[in-house]
C-alpha positions as CSV (number, residue, x, y, z in Angstrom):
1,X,1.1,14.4,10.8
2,X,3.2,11.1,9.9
3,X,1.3,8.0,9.3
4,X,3.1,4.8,10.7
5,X,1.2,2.0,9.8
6,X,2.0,-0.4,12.2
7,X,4.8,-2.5,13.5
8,X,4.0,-6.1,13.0
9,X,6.0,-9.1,14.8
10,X,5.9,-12.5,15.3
11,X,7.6,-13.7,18.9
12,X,9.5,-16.8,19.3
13,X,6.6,-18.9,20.2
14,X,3.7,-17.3,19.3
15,X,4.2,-17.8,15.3
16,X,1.8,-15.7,13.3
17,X,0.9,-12.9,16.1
18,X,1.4,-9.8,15.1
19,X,1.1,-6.8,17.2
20,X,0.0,-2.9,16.4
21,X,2.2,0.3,18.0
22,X,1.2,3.4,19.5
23,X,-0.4,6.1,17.4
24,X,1.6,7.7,15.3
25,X,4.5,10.1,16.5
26,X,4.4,8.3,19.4
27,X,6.2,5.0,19.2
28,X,7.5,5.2,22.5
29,X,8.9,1.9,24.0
30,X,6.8,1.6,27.0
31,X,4.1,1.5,24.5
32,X,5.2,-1.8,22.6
33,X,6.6,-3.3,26.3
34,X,2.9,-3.5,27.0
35,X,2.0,-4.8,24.0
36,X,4.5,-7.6,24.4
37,X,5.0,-8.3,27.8
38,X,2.7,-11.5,27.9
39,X,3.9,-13.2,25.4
40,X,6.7,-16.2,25.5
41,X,10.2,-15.2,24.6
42,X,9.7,-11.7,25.9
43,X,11.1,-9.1,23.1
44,X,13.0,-10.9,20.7
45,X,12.0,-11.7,17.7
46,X,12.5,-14.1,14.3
47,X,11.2,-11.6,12.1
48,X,10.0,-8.3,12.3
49,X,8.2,-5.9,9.7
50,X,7.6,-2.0,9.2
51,X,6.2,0.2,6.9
52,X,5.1,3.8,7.2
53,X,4.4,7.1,5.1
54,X,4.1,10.6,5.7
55,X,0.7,11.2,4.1
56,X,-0.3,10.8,0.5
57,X,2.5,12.0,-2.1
58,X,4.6,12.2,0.5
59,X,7.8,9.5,1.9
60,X,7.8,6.3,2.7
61,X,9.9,3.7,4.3
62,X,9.9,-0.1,5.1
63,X,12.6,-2.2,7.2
64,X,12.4,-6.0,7.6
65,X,14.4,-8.6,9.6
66,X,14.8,-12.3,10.2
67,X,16.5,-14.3,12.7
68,X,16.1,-18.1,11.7
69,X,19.0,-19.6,14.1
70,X,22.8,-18.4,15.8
71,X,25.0,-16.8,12.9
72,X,21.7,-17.0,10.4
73,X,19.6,-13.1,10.0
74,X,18.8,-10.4,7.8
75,X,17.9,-7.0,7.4
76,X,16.5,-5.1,4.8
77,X,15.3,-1.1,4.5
78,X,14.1,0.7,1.9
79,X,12.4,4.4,1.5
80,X,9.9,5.4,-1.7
81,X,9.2,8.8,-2.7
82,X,5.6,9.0,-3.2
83,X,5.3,12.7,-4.5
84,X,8.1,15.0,-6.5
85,X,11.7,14.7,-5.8
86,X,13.2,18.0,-5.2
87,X,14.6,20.2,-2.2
88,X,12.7,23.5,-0.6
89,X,13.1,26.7,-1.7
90,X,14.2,27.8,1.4
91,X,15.5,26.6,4.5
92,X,13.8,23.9,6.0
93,X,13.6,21.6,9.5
94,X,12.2,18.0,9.3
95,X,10.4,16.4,12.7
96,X,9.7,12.6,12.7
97,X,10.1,8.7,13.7
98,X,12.7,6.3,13.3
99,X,12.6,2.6,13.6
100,X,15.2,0.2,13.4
101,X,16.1,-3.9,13.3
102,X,19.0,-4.6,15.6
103,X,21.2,-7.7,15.8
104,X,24.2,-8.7,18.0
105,X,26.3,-11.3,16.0
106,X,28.7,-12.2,18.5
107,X,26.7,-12.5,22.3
108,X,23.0,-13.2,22.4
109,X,22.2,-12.7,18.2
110,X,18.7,-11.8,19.3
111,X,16.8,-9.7,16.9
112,X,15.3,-6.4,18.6
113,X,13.1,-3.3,17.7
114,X,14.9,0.3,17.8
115,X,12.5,3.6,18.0
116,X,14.1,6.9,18.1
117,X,13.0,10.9,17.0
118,X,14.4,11.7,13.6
119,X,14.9,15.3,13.4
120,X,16.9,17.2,10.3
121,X,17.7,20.5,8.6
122,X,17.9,21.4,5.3
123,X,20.3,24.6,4.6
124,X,19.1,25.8,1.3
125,X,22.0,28.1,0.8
126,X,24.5,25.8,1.4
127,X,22.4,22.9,-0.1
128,X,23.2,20.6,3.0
129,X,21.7,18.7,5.2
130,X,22.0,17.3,8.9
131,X,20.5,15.8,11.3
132,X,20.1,13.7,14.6
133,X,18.3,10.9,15.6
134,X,17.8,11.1,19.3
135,X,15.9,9.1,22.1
136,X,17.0,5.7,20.4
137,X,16.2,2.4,22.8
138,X,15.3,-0.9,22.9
139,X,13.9,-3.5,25.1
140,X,16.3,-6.1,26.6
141,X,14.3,-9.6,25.3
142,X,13.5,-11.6,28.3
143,X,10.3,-11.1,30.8
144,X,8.2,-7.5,29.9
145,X,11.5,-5.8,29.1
146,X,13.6,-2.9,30.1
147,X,14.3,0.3,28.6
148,X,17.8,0.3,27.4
149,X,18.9,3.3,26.1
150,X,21.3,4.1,23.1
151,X,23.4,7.2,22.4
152,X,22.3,9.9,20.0
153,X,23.4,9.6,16.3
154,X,24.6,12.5,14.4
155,X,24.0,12.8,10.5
156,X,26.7,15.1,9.6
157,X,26.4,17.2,7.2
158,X,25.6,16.5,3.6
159,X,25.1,17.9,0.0
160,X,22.0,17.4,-1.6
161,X,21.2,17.1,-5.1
162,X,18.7,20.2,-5.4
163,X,16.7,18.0,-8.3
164,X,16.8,14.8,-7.0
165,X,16.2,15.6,-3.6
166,X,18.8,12.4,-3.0
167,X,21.6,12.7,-0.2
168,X,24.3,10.8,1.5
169,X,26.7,11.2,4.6
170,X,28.5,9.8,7.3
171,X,27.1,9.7,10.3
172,X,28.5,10.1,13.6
173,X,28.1,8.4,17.9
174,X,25.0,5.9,18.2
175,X,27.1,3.7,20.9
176,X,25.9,2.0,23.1
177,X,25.7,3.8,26.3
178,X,27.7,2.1,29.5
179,X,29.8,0.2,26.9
180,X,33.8,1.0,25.4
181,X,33.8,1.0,21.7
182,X,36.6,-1.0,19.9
183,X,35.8,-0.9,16.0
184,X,33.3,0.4,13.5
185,X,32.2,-0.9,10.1
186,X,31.0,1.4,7.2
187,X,28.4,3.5,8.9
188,X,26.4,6.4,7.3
189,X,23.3,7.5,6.0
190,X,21.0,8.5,2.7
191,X,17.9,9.4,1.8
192,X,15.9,11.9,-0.2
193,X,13.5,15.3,0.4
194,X,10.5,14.6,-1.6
195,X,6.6,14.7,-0.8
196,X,4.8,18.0,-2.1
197,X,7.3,21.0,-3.0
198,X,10.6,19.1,-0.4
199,X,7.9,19.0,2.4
200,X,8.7,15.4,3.2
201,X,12.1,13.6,3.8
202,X,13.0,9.9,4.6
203,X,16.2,8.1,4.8
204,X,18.0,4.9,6.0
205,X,21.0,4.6,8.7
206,X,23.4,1.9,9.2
207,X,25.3,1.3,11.6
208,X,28.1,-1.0,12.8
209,X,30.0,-1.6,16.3
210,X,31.8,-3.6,18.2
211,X,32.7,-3.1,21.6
212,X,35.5,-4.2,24.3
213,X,32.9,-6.6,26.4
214,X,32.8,-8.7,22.8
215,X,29.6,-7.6,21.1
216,X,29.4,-6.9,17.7
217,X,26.3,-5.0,16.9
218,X,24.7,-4.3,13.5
219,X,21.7,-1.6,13.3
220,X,19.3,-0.6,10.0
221,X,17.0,1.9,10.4
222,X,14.9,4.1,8.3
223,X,13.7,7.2,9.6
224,X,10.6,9.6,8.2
225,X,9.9,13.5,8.7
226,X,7.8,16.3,7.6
């Protein structure tokens, strides 16, 4: 069972507050709505903070993200590997979380919260591996929110280091849905199989898009499974 800590944020107004998710594996949006919905500047934050693990001597991950004014943010991720670095013996599927900061530079600049299922495959033959992260939303940031909904992103395939555990790819969709795409920046993915004999994995995913209707949207997310 994965072990998210907790999702602290601090709202707009309410400096300091910081608010706790849903048990773990189930960071579901109408979860944090609740959470949030009576507090002044709805879902938009000026920074956020999240750490999580997979267990002892497994994965872990962190993101981070300010907003201090228009034109002015930040994001950061980064995963640890708390047990042995290696890949599985055998072939192997990886069920878990994902969480992400996400920014639009160009229309609002409002700093949300992503959640999505992180789900991957290890091939040991071929020493690849894939993925998807599927379910990805976000609330909209005025009022108690609405569910807005983001395509599916593919992690296509990848080789990883058999020792190290370490990988790296592109990665493929995670539009928004509704909206026309017009450019892309450098997105992709990496991350490592780790925890106790490649039972664990964690990554991070990056993503850039900008879309006809002038948004320009960057996303950082980290993502753990077991």
């Amino acid at each position: 069972m994965l072990k998210l800590t907790k999702i602290a944020v601090l709202p707009l107004v309410l400096a300091g507050c910081q608010v706790s998710t849903p048990a773990p594996v189930s960071l579901d949006v109408p979860g944090f709505a609740a959470n949030n919905s009576t507090l002044p500047g709805g879902h938009h934050f000026n920074t956020i903070s999240y750490a999580g693990n997979t267990g002892a001597g497994g994965m872990s991950a962190s993101i981070s993200g300010a907003s201090t004014g228009p034109g002015t943010f930040s994001q950061n991720s980064s995963i640890t590997n708390l047990g042995t670095a290696g890949a599985p013996s055998g072939n192997a599927t990886f069920a878990g979380n994902y969480v992400a900061s996400y920014v639009d530079l160009n229309i609002d600049q409002d700093l949300l919260v992503v959640f999505g299922d992180a789900n991957l495959n290890y091939n040991f033959a071929g020493s690849t591996i894939t993925g998807t992260i599927a379910n990805r939303k976000f609330l909209t940031p005025n009022g108690p929110g609405t569910t807005v909904f983001l395509n599916d992103v593919t992690l296509t395939s990848s080789a990883v280091n058999v020792g190290s555990g370490v990988f790296s790819g592109s990665t493929a969709g995670g539009t928004h849905l509704g909206l026309t795409q017009s450019g892309s920046g450098s997105n992709g993915y990496n991350g490592q199989i780790g925890g106790t004999a490649g039972s664990d994995v964690a990554g991070q995913v990056f993503l850039d898009f900008t879309y006809t209707t002038g948004e320009h949207v960057i996303e950082n997310g980290v993502f753990l499974a077991n």
